[in-house]
C-alpha positions in Angstrom: 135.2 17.1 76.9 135.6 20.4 75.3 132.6 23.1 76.6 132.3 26.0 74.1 132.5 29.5 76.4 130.0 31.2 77.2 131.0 33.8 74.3 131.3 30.8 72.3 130.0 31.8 68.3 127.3 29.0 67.1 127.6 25.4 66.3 125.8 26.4 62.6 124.9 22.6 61.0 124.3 22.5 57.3 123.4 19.3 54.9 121.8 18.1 52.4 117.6 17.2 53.9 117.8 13.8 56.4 121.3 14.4 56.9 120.6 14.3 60.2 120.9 18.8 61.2 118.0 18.6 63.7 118.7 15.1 65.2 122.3 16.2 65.5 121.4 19.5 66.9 119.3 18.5 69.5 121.9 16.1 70.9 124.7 18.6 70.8 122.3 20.8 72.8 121.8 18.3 75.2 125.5 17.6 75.3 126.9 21.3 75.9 123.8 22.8 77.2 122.9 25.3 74.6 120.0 26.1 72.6 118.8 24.4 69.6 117.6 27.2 66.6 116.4 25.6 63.7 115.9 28.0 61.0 112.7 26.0 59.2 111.0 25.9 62.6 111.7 29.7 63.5 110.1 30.8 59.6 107.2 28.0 59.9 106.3 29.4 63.3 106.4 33.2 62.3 104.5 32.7 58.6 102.0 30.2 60.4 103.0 27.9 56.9 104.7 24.8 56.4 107.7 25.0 54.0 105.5 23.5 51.5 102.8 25.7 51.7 105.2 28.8 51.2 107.3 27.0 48.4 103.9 26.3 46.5 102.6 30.1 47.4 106.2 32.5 47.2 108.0 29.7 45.0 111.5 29.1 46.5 112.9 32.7 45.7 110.3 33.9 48.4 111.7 30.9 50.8 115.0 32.1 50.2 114.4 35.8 51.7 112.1 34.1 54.7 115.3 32.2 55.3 117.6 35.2 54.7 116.1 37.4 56.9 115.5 34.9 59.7 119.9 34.2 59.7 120.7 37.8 59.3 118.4 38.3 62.2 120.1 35.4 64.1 123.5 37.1 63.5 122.4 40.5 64.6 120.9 39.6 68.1 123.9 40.0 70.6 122.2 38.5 73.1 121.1 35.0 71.1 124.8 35.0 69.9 125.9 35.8 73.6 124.3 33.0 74.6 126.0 30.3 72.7 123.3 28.1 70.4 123.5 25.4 68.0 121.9 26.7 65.2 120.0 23.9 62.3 119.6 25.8 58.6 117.1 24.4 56.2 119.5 22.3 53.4 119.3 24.5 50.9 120.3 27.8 52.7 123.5 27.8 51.8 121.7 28.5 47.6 121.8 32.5 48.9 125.1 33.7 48.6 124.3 36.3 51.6 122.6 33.4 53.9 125.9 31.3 53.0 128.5 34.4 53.6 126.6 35.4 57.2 126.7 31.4 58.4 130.5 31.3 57.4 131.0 34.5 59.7 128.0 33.9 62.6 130.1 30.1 63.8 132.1 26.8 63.3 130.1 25.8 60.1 129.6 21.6 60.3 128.5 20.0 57.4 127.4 16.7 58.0 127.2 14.9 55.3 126.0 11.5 54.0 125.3 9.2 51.4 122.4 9.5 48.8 121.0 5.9 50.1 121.0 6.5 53.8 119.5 10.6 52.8 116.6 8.6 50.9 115.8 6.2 53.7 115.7 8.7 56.1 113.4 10.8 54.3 111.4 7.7 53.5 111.0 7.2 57.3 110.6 10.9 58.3 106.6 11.1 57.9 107.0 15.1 57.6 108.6 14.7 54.4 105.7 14.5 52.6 103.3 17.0 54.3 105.5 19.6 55.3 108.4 19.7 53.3 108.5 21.1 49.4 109.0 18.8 46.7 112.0 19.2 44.9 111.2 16.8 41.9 109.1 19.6 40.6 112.1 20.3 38.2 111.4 17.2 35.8 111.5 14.5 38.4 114.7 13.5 38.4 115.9 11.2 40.9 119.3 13.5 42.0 116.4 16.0 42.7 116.2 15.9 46.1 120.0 16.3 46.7 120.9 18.9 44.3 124.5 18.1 42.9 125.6 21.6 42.6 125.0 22.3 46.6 127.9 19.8 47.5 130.4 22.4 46.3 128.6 25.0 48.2 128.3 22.9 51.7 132.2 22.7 51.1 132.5 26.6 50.8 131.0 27.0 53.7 131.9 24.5 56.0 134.9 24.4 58.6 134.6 21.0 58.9 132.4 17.9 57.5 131.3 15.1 59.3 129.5 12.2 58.0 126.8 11.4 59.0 125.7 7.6 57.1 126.0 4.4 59.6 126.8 6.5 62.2 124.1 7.6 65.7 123.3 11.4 66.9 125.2 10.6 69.9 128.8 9.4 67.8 128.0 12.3 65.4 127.7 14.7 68.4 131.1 13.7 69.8 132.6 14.1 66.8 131.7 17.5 66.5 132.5 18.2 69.6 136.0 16.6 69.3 136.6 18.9 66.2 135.3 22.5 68.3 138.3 25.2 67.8 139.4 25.3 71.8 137.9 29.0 71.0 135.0 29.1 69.2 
């Protein structure tokens, strides 16, 4: 199995909400022996709100620069990125054209991707959703709301590679990703 060095640049995972970025992430982690950083977690821990609560309270402009400062802080930390990590961004983090630029730079972009039935039954199951996560139907309801349509063009500007992620488990998703690591990352 291919190990990342220890001067390896980040495992950076991106995807549409339930595509499966934290699940993922924690088995890579597991498999190569790095840290997980997830994004969401980092800003929910340092605002003391959930993603909800600051949606509802800074709208998602004021999301965005939580999130923007949190990667650009990511990418300047020598000693996180010295480290190795596989780092989770929230799905719609590649909407700033900075955030999407720095993940690009910072690692091996993955975008795992997957299709809109198995993204709603995840997020059906995943009792988070509801509480701690922002509704995105607040634009008019529509049904495509939830997996904004023009984000699949930025995942693919991003991304080094794509993975799918539907009828598939962490642990086959993991070793795919690792089988498609750059022998130097």
């Amino acid at each position: 199995m291919k190990v990342p060095s220890p001067n390896a640049r980040p495992i950076v995972l991106i995807g549409y909400r339930g595509a499966g970025k934290t699940t993922v992430g924690q088995e890579l982690a597991r498999l190569l022996n790095l840290p997980l950083i997830d994004t969401d977690e980092m800003i929910v821990r340092r605002t003391g709100r959930t993603i909800a609560q600051i949606f509802a309270e800074e709208g998602e402009p004021g999301f965005r620069g939580h999130e923007r400062g949190v990667i650009r802080e990511i990418a300047g930390n020598d000693d996180m990125l010295r480290s190795g990590m596989i780092l989770s961004v929230g799905g719609g983090a590649v909407v700033d054209p900075e955030s999407r630029e720095t993940l690009r730079r910072l690692g091996f972009v993955v975008w795992l991707e997957a299709d809109r039935a198995a993204l709603a039954r995840r997020l059906a199951a995943d009792p988070d959703t509801e509480t701690f996560r922002p509704h995105l139907r607040n634009s008019g309801g529509a049904p495509d709301a939830d997996f904004p349509p023009e984000r699949v063009s930025l995942y693919g500007a991003c991304a080094h590679q794509t993975v799918s992620t539907t009828d598939k488990s962490p642990a086959e998703i993991a070793g795919e990703i690792v089988a498609l690591l750059p022998v130097s990352l």
